[in-house]
C-alpha positions as CSV (number, residue, x, y, z in Angstrom):
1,X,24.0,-22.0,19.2
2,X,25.1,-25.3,20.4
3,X,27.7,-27.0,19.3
4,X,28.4,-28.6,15.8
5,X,27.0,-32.7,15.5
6,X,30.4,-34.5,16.3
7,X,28.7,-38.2,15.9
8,X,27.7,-40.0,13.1
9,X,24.0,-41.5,13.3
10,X,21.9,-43.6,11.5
11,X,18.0,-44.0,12.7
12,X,15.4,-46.2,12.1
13,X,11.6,-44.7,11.9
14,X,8.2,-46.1,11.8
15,X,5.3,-44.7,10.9
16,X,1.5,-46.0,9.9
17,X,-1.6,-44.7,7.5
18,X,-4.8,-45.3,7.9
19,X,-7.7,-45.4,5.1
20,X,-5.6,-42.5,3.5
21,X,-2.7,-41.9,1.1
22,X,0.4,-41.7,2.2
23,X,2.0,-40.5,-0.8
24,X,0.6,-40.3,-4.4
25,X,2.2,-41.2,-7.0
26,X,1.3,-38.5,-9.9
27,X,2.7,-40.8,-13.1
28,X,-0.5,-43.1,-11.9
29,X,-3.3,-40.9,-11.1
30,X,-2.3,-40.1,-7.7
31,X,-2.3,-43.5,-6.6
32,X,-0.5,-45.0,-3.7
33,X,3.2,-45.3,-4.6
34,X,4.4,-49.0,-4.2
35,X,7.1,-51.9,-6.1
36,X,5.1,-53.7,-8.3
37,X,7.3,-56.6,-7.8
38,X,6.0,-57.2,-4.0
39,X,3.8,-54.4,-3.7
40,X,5.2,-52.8,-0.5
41,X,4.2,-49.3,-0.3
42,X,6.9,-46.8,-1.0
43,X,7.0,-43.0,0.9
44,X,9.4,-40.6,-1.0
45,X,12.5,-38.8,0.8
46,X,11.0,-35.8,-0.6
47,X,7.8,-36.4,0.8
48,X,9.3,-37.2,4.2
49,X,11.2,-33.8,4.0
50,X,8.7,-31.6,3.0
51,X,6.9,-32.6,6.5
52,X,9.7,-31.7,8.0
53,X,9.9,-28.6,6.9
54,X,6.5,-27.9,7.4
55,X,7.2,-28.6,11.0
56,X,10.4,-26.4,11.6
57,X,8.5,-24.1,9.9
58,X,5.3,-24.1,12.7
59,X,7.6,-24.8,15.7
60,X,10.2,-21.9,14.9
61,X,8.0,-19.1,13.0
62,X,9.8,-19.8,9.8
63,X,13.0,-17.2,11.2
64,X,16.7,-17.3,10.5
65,X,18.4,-19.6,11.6
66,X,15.2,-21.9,11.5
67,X,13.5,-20.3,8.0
68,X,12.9,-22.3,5.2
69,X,14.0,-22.7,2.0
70,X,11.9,-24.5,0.3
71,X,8.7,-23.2,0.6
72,X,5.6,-24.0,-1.2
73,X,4.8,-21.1,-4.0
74,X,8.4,-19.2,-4.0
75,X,10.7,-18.6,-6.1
76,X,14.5,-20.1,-5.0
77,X,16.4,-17.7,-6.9
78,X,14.9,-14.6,-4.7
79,X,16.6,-16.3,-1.9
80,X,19.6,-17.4,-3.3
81,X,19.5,-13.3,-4.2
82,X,19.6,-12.4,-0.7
83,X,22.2,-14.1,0.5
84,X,24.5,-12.5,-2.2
85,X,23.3,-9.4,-1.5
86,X,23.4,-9.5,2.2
87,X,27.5,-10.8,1.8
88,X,27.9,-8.1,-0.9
89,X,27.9,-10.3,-3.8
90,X,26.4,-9.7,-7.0
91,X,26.9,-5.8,-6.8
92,X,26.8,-3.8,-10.3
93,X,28.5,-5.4,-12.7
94,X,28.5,-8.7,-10.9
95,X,25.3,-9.2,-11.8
96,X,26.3,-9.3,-15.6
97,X,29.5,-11.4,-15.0
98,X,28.7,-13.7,-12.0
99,X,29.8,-14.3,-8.1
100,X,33.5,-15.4,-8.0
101,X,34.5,-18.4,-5.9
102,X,34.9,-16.4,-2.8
103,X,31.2,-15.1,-3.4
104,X,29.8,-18.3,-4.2
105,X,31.2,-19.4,-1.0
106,X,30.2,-16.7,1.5
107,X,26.6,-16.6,0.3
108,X,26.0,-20.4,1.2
109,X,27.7,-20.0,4.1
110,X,25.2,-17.4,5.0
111,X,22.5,-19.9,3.5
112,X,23.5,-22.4,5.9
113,X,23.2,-19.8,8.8
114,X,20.1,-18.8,7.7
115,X,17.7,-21.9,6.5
116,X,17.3,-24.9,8.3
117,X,16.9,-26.8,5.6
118,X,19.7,-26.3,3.4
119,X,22.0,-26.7,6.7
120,X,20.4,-30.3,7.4
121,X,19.1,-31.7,3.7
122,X,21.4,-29.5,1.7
123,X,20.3,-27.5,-1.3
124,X,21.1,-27.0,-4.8
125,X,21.9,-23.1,-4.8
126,X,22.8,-22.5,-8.3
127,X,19.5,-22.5,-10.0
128,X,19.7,-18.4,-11.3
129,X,22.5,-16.8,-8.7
130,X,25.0,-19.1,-7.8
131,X,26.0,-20.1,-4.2
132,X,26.8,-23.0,-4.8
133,X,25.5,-26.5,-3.6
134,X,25.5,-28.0,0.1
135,X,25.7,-31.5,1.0
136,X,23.6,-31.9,3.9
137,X,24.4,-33.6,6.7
138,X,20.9,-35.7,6.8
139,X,19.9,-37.9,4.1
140,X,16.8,-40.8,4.1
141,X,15.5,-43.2,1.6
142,X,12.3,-44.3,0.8
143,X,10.3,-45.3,3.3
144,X,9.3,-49.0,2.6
145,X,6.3,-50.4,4.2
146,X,6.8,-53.7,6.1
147,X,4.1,-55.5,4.7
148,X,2.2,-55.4,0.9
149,X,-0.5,-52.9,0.5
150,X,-3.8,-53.0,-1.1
151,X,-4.6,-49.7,-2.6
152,X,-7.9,-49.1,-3.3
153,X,-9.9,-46.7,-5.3
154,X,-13.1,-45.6,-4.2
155,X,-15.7,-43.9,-6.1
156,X,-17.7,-40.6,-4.2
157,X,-20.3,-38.8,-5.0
158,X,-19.8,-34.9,-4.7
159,X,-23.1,-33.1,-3.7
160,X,-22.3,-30.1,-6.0
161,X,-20.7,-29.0,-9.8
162,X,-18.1,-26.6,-10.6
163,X,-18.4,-25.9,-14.1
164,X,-18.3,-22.9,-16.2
165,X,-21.3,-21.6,-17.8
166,X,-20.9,-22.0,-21.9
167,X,-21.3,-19.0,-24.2
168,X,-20.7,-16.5,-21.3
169,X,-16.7,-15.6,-20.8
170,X,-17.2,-13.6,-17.3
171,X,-20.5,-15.0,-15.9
172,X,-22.2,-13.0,-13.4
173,X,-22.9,-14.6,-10.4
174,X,-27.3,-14.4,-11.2
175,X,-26.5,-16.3,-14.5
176,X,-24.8,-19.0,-12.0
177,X,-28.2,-19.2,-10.2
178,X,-30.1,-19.1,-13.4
179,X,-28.3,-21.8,-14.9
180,X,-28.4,-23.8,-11.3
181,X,-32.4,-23.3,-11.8
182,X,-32.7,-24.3,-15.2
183,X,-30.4,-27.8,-14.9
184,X,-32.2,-31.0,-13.5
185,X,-31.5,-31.6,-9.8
186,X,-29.7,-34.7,-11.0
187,X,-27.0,-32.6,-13.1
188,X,-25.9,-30.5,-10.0
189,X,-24.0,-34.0,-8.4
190,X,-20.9,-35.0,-10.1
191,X,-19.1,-38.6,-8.9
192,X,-15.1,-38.7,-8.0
193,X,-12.7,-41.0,-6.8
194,X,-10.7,-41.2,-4.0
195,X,-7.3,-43.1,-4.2
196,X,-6.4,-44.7,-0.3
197,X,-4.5,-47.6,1.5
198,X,-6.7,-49.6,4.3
199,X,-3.1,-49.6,6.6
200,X,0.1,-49.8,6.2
201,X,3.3,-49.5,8.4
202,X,6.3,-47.7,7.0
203,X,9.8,-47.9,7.8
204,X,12.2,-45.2,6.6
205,X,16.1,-45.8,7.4
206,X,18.2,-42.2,7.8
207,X,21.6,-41.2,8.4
208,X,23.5,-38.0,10.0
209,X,26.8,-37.4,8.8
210,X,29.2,-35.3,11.2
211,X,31.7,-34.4,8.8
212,X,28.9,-33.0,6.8
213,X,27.2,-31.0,9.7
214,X,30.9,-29.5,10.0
215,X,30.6,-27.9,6.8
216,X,27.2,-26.8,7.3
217,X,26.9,-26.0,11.0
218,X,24.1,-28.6,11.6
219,X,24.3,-28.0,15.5
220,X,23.0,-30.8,18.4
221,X,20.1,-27.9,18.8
222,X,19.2,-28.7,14.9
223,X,19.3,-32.5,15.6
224,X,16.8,-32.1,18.6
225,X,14.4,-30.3,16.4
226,X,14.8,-32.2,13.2
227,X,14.3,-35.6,15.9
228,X,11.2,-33.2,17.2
229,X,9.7,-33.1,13.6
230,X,9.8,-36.4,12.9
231,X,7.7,-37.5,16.1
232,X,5.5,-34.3,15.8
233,X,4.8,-33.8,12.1
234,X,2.2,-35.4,11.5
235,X,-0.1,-33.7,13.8
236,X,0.6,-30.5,11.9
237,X,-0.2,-32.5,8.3
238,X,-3.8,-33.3,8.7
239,X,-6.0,-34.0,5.6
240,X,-9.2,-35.7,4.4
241,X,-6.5,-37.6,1.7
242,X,-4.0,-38.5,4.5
243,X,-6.2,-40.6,6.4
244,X,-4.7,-41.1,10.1
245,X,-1.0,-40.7,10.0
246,X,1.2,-41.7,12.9
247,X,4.6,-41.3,13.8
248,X,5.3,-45.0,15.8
249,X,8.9,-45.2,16.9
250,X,12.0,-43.3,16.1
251,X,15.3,-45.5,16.9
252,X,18.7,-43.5,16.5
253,X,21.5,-45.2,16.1
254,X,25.1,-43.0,17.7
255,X,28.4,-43.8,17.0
256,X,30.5,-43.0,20.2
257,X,33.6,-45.3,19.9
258,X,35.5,-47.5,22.3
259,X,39.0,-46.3,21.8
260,X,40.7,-45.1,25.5
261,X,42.3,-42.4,23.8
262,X,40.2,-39.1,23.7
263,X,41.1,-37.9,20.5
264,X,40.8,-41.6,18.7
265,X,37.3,-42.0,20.3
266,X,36.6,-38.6,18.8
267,X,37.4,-40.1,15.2
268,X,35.6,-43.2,15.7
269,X,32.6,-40.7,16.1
270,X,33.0,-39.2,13.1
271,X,33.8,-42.1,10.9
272,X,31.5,-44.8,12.9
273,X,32.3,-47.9,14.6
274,X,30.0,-50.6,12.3
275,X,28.7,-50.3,9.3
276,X,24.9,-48.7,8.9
277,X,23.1,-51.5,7.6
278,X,24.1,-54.1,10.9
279,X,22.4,-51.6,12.3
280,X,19.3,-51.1,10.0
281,X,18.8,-54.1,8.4
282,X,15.1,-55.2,10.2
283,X,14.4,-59.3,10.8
284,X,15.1,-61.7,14.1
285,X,18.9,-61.5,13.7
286,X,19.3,-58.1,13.9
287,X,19.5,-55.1,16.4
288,X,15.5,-54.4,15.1
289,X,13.2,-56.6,14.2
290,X,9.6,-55.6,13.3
291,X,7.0,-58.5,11.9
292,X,3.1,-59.2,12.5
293,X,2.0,-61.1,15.6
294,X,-0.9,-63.3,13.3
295,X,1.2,-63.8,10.0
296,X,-2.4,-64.9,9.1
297,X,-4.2,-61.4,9.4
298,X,-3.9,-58.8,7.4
299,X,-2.6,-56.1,9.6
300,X,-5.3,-53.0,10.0
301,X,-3.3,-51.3,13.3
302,X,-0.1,-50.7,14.4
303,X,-1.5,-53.0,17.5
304,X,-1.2,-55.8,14.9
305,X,2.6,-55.5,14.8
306,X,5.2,-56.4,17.2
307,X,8.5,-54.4,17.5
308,X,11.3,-56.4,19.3
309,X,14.4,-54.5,19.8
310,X,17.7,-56.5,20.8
311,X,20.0,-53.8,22.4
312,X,22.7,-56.8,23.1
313,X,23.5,-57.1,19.4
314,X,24.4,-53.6,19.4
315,X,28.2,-53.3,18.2
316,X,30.7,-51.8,20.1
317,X,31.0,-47.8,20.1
318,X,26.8,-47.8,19.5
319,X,24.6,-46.3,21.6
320,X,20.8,-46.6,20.8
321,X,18.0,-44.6,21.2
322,X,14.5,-45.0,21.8
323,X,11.9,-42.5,20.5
């Protein structure tokens, strides 16, 4: 393992859909999220993550330290199970009474060794058998897209039914057929509709607490792969709903201070040497500013955008890099 983040960080990254959805919104059918004040498309965290995971979970075989916790179709509690009983808590009568607080402590500690995951997003570990809960290290907010979006739905026609056949509770598969020859040709096609953006450019803002990886043991081998994931995973996340997905440009932000002495500079790491939003904050006075080259087209590629980055308003004690 290498060693524990000592920096603080804050990162900027931008990434596009095309004629796809980059996130439904289930409260409206499924339907692009977005403000309906200026209707900007909105990404969740959540959303964000789960790639994420899905990626770690490719690149590293889904094995400790690199498994994941959240996984899609498990139950969090069997988990949360395993790491009592692999630091002996939750024996016998434990089971009745609960973990004490040295329990609760050694079995997210071993969570944190284990699951990538809760060691860089943190996890809420007390949903049956308590470990606790972990404040990770990495947080982002909704991604925002730059420009409004236009979400369309489209109506398709699907080629085929999938209905079951009345007055027959376990249908054979010849009383399929039969009914399939008995219906007009007409009553085999059923229409649908297909919720999707044209295009749209997102930009998610993130930030990497080192006090936070401390307590986890979010390593700079953990950073590199979690930097991996978000420039890789959405080759690994292809669907007919997703449209083209991109990842654009990844911008980290690292706090290194200025101080001569050793052990100062090594705080100003930690804590940071300016404050995250001079640093994320997009438009033509600041470090990053992103807008379309023909304010007069709407913008269909990421070709149609211009990304100007200004490293001589970086404050002092920030390093920047390009992704």
């Amino acid at each position: 393992m290498s060693d524990v983040v000592a920096n603080r960080y804050e990162f900027l990254y931008l990434f596009d859909c095309e004629n796809g959805n980059p996130n439904g919104d289930p409260d409206a059918g499924n339907a692009p999220r977005l403000d309906p004040e200026d209707m900007r498309g909105l990404v969740s965290d959540v959303a964000l993550k789960r790639r994420v995971r899905n990626y770690v979970g490719i690149a590293r075989n889904n094995q400790a330290p690199y498994a994941i916790f959240i996984e899609h179709a498990t139950n969090l509690n069997r988990k949360i199970t395993m790491a009592h009983e692999a630091t002996g808590g939750l024996l016998g009568g434990d089971k009745e009474k609960g973990a004490n607080r040295e329990k609760v402590k050694a079995a997210g500690q071993w969570m944190c060794r284990t699951f990538f995951d809760v060691r860089c997003f943190g996890a809420v570990l007390s949903t049956g058998p308590n470990a606790g809960q972990v404040r990770g290290p990495v947080q982002m907010a909704f991604a925002r897209s730059i420009d409004p979006i236009l979400p369309l739905d489209v109506s398709i026609t699907r080629m085929a039914i999938a209905e079951n056949l009345k007055g027959k509770s376990t249908p054979s598969s010849a009383d399929y057929l039969k009914d399939e020859n008995e219906k007009p040709e007409d009553k085999l096609r059923t229409m649908g509709r297909k919720s999707l953006i044209p295009y749209g450019l997102y930009c998610a803002k993130g930030f990497v607490s080192a006090h936070l990886a401390e307590l986890t043991g979010f390593t700079e081998d953990d950073l590199s792969l979690f930097w991996q994931a978000l420039l890789g995973m959405y080759d690994h996340d292809r669907s007919a709903s997703k449209g083209v997905m991109a990842a654009r440009k990844l911008i980290v932000f690292k706090h290194v201070g200025t101080d001569g002495n050793l052990e100062q500079r090594k705080k100003q790491a930690v804590l940071g040497c300016a404050p995250a939003h001079k640093l994320l904050d997009l438009g033509p006075n600041s470090v990053v500013d992103v807008a379309r080259k023909d304010a007069l087209k709407p913008p269909r590629a990421f070709s149609d955008y211009a990304v100007t980055v200004y490293p001589e308003r970086l404050p002092s004690g920030v390093e920047m890099i390009e992704m």
